[in-house]
C-alpha positions, -999 to +999 in steps of 0.1 A: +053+062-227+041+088-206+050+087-169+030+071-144+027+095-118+005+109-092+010+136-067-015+142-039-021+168-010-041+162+020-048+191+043-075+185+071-072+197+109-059+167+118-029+165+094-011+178+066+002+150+041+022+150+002+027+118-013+038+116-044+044+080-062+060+067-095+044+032-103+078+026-129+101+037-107+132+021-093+122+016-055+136+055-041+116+063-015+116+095+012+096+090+041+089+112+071+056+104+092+065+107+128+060+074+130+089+053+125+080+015+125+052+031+098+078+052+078+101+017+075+067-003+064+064+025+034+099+018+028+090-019+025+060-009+001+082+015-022+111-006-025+096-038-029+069-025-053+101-009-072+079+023-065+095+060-062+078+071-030+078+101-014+055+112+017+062+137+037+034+135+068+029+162+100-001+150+120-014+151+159+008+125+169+002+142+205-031+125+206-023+095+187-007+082+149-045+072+142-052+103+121-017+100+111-015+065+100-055+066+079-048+100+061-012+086+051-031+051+033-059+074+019-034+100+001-015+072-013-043+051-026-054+088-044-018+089-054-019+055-067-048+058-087-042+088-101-005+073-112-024+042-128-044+071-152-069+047-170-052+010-164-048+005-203-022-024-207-019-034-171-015-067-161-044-062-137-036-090-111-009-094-095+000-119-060+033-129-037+040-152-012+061-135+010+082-152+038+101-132+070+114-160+089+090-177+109+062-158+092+044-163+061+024-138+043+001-140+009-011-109-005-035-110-039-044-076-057-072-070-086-068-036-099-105-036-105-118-002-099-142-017-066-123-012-035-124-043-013-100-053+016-099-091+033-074-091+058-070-118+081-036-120+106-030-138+139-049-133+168-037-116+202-004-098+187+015-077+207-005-043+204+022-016+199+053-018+177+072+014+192+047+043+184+028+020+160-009+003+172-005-035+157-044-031+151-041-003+124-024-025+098-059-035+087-072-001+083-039+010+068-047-014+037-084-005+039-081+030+039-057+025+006-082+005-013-112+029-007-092+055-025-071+035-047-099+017-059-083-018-057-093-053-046-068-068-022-064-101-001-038-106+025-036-138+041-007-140+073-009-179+072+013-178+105+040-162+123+051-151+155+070-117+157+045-086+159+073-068+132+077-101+112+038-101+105+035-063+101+066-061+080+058-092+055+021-080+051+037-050+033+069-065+016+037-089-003+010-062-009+041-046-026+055-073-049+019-080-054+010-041-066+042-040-088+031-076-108-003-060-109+004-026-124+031-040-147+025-032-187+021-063-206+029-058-243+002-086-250-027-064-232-045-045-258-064-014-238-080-024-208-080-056-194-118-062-188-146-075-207-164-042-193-142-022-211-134-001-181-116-005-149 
């Protein structure tokens, strides 16, 4: 089987960025952002996903993580894609219902090839997490799916704790991304009546 891999650098005047991603890997993951409540959500994404993540990120943070935060999710969704090559034998969809004790998160994925992001999470939450703006979790996962070209729903259906919602929104994107990109020995080629993905 040839190795599901993809490597991408990101260079703007804004930031510099490498991530590099293994969609069959075993959940190792090196993180450096500058932003660490952001660095330990990647974690969440690569271990959970049993991804092997690396992302090494140097950005204005003197200004702001924004610019940070939204080239990070675009590299990795580039990353990603280029790791899936062309989706043959791919399960395709993949979903998780992910609990973090008073929170409950849903996440649903379509590897589809048509980026589109529904994000819905409580409103008036606490607006920073240390360095972290609670309001970028939604362009996070939006700026992934416009590069990764991916279809994803994540539904918090409640919680409380700013870092329980933040946290479980990623621990479910990333079980639903691993049952998603999964090989199924019963796929034959792509899994669309289109014929492509």
């Amino acid at each position: 089987m040839t190795a599901r891999t993809g490597r991408v650098k990101r260079t703007t005047k804004e930031t510099d960025v490498l991530v590099e991603i293994g969609l069959d890997g075993t959940g190792r993951v090196e993180v450096s952002t500058g932003v660490g409540f952001f660095d330990h959500m990647l974690h969440q994404l690569g271990k959970h996903g049993l991804f092997d993540l690396t992302v090494r990120a140097e950005g204005d943070l003197h200004i702001d993580p924004h610019h940070t935060l939204e080239d990070t999710a675009l590299a990795l969704g580039e990353a990603f894609r280029q790791a899936l090559g062309d989706k043959a034998g791919i399960r395709r969809f993949g979903d998780a219902l992910v609990p973090l004790d008073e929170t409950l998160v849903q996440a649903v994925v379509d590897v589809s090839g048509r980026p589109y992001c529904v994000h819905t999470e409580p409103d008036r939450m606490a607006p920073m997490i240390g360095q972290y703006d609670t309001t970028m979790t939604r362009h996070i996962f939006e700026s992934f799916v416009a590069t990764a070209g991916i279809c994803l729903h994540v539904n918090v259906l409640y919680g409380r704790n700013a870092h329980h919602i933040v946290e479980a929104q990623f621990k479910a994107v990333a079980r639903a991304l691993r049952d998603a990109v999964a090989l199924d020995p019963r796929v034959r080629g792509v899994p669309s009546t289109k014929g492509s993905l």
